[in-house]
N, C-alpha and C positions, 0 to 999 in steps of 0.2 A: 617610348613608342616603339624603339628597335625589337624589345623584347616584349612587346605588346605582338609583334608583325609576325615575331619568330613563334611565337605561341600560338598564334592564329594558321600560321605556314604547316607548322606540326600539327595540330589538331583538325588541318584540312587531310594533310593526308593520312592519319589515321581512319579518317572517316569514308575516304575511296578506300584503302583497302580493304573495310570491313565490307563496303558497299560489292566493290568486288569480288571479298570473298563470296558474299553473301547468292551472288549471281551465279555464281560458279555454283554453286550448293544447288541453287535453283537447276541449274542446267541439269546436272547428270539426276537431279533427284533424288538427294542422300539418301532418303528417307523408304525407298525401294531399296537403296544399293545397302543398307544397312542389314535389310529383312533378308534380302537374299544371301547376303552373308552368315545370318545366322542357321538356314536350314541346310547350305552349302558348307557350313564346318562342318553342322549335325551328322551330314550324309559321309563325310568325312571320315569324322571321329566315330560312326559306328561299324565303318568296314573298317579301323584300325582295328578295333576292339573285335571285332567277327570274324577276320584274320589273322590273329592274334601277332599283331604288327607292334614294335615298340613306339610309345610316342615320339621322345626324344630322336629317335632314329630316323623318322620318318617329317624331320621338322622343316628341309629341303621341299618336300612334296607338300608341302600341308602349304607351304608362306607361296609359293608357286601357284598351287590353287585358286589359296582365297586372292592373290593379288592378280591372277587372272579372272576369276569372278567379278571381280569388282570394277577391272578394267571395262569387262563384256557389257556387262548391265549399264555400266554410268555412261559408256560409249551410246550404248541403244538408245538410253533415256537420253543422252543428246541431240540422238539423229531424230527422235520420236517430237522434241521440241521445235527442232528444224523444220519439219516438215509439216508439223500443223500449227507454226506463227500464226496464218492468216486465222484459224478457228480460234485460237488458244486467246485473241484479242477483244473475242465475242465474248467470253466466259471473265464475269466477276474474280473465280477462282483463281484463275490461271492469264490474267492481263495485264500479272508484274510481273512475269519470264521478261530473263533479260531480251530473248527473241523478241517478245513482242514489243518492251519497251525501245529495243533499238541499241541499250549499253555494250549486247555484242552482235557485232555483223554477224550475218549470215554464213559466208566463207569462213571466220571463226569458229563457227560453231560447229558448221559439216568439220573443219579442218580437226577437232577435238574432238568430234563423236569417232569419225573413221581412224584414225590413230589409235585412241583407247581401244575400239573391238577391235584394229588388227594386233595392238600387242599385245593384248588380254588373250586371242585366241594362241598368238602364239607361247604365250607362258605354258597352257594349259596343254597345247602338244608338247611341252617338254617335262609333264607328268609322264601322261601318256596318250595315243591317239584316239582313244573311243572319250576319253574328256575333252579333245580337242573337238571331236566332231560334234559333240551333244553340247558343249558352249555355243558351236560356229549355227548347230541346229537353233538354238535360241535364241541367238542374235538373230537371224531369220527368221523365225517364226514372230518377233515383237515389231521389225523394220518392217518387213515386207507383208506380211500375213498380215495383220495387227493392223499395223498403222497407215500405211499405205493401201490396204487393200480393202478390209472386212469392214475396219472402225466406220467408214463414209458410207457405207452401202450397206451393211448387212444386219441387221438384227442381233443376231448370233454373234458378232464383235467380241463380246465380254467373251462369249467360251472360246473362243480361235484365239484368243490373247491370251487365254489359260495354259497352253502349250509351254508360252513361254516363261510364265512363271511358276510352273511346275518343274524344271531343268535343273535347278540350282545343288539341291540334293543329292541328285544323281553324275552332275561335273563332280561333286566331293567324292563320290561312292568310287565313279571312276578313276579318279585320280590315284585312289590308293590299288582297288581291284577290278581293273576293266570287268573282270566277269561279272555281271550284273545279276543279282538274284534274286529271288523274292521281296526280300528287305526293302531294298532300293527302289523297286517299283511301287510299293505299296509307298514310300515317303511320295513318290512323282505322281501317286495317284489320288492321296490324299488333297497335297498342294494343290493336285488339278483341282478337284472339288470341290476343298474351301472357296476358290478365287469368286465363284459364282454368287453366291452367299455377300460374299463382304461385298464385292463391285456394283451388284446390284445395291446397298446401301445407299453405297455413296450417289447413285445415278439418281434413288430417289431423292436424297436431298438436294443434288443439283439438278434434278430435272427441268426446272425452266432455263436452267444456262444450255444445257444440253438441244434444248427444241430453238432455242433462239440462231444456235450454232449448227443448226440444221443434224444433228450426230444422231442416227436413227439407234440412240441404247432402249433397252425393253420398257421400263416406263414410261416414258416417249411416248413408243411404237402402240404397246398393248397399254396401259395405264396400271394403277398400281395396285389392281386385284390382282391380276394377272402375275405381276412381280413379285409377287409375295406368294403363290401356288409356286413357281420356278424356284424361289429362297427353297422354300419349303423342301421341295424334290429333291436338290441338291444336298440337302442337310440329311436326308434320310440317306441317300446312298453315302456317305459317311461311317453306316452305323456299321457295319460288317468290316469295314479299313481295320479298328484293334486287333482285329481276331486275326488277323494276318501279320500280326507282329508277336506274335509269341516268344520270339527269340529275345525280347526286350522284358519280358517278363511279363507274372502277373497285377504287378502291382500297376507297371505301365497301360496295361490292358483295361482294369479297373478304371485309373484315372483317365484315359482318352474314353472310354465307353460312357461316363457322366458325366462329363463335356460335352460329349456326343448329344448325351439326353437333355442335356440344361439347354441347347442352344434349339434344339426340335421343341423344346415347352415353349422356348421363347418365339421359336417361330411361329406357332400356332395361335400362343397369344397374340400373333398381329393382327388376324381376324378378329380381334374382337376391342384389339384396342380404338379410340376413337382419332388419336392422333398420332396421322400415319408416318411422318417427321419425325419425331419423338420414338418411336417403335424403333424408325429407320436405324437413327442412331444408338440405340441399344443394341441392336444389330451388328452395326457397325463395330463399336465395343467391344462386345464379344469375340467377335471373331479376331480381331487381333490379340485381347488378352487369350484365344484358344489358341492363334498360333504358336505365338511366343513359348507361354508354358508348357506347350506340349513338347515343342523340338526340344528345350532346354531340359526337361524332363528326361529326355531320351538320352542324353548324355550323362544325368544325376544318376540314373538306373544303372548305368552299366559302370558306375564307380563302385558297388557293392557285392 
C-alpha cells in the first residue's frame, strides 16, 4: 500500500507540473512567441549577411536578440490575457486560459507579463537602441493600441494590431544594423499585410464566439462578403512586396511571387465557394504554410 501511495504521490505531481507547464504555454502564447521568432532571426540573419558580418562573431548579438524577442512578445501575450480574462471566458476557444480558469491569479500574471517585456526590452537596448525602441514600440502598440484600446471598439482592430506583429523582423535587422533600409521595411511591410488575410480567417471561423463576446472583428461587424473583399485587398497588395527584395535574389522573388499568386486564386475562389468555413480554413492554411516558407526561404537563399 506504501508504494501503492508513493506511486500515486509521484504520478500526482507529474501531472501538476505538466498541467502547469501547460498554462504557462497558454499564457505567453507559445505559439505567437515561436512565429515571431522565426521572422526576428530572419530579419537578423539577413542584415548579417547584407553587412557582411561573421555569424559566429556576432553570436552575443544574435542570443541577446532573440531572448529579448521572446521575452517582449510572451510578456505582451501575458498582459493581453490579463486584460481580456473577463472576454476570453465568453469564447469556447479561449475559456481554458489559465486567467480565466483561475489556476493563476491575476497579480501573477500582470506580475510575469511586466517583468518579461521590461527584461526583454532591456536585452534588446543592449544590442542596440533603435531595437530597443522598435521592441518597446511593439510591446505598445499590442498592450495598449491592440488590446486595450482598438480590439473593444473598433472595427479596424485586426489592422492596428498589425503594427505589432509586423516589428519582429525589424528588432533582428536592428540588432545587427540600426540603419534600416530597404530590406527591412519591406520584411515589416509584408508581415504588416499578411496579418490581415490570416486574422480575418480565423475571425470567420470564430465568428459567433466573437459576437457572443461582444468584439466588433470585420465579420461580425460587416458579414462575410465583406471579409472576404478585405482578404482579397490585402493579398493583392502583397503582390509588388518580391520586387522589392531583389537583393535576396531571383529565385527568392520567383517563389514569394507564386505564393503570392496561389493565395490571390485562392482568395478569389471564396466567392464562389459554397462553404464559407471550409474556404476560411484553407485560407487560414496557407497563409501560415506562406509565412513560414517564405522567411525560411530567405535565409536558404543567401546560403548560395
Amino acid at each position: 500500500m506504501a508504494d501503492s501511495r508513493a506511486i500515486n504521490t509521484a504520478g500526482g505531481a507529474k501531472s501538476a507540473n505538466a498541467t502547469a507547464l501547460k498554462d504557462f504555454l497558454s499564457l505567453i502564447k507559445i505559439g505567437i512567441v515561436n512565429s515571431n521568432l522565426i521572422t526576428a532571426f530572419t530579419g537578423m540573419w539577413l542584415a548579417l549577411v547584407m553587412t557582411r558580418q561573421h555569424f559566429l562573431e556576432s553570436l552575443d548579438t544574435m542570443f541577446l536578440a532573440m531572448a529579448g524577442t521572446a521575452l517582449i512578445v510572451a510578456g505582451s501575450c501575458s498582459l493581453n490575457n490579463y486584460y481580456d480574462r473577463d472576454i476570453d471566458q465568453l469564447m469556447k476557444s479561449k475559456n481554458f486560459r489559465p486567467t480565466v480558469t483561475g489556476r493563476m491569479s491575476g497579480a501573477k500574471v500582470l506580475t510575469i507579463g511586466l517583468g518579461f517585456v521590461i527584461a526583454g526590452t532591456l536585452l534588446l537596448f543592449m544590442t542596440t537602441p533603435a531595437a530597443g525602441f522598435i521592441g518597446a514600440f511593439g510591446v505598445f502598440s499590442y498592450v495598449v493600441l491592440y488590446t486595450m484600446w482598438s480590439k473593444r471598439n473598433l472595427v479596424s482592430n485586426t489592422v492596428i494590431g498589425s503594427f505589432a506583429g509586423a516589428v519582429p523582423p525589424l528588432i533582428g535587422w536592428a540588432a545587427v544594423d540600426p540603419k534600416l533600409g530597404i530590406v527591412p521595411w519591406m520584411l515589416f511591410l509584408l508581415m504588416f499585410i499578411w496579418q490581415p488575410p490570416h486574422f480575418y480567417a480565423i475571425a470567420m471561423k470564430k465568428c459567433e464566439e466573437y459576437r457572443t463576446a461582444g468584439i466588433p472583428m470585420l465579420p461580425v461587424v460587416k458579414g462575410f462578403k465583406t471579409t472576404k473583399w478585405h482578404m482579397l485587398a490585402w493579398v493583392v497588395l502583397l503582390l509588388p512586396i518580391p520586387f522589392f527584395l531583389m537583393p535576396l535574389g531571383y529565385a527568392f522573388v520567383i517563389l514569394a511571387t507564386l505564393f503570392n499568386l496561389g493565395w490571390l486564386a485562392l482568395s478569389i475562389a471564396g466567392f464562389k465557394m459554397k462553404n464559407d468555413l471550409k474556404w476560411a480554413k484553407l485560407m487560414f492554411v496557407y497563409s501560415l504554410n506562406y509565412l513560414t516558407i517564405l522567411f525560411v526561404a530567405m535565409v536558404i537563399v543567401t546560403l548560395f
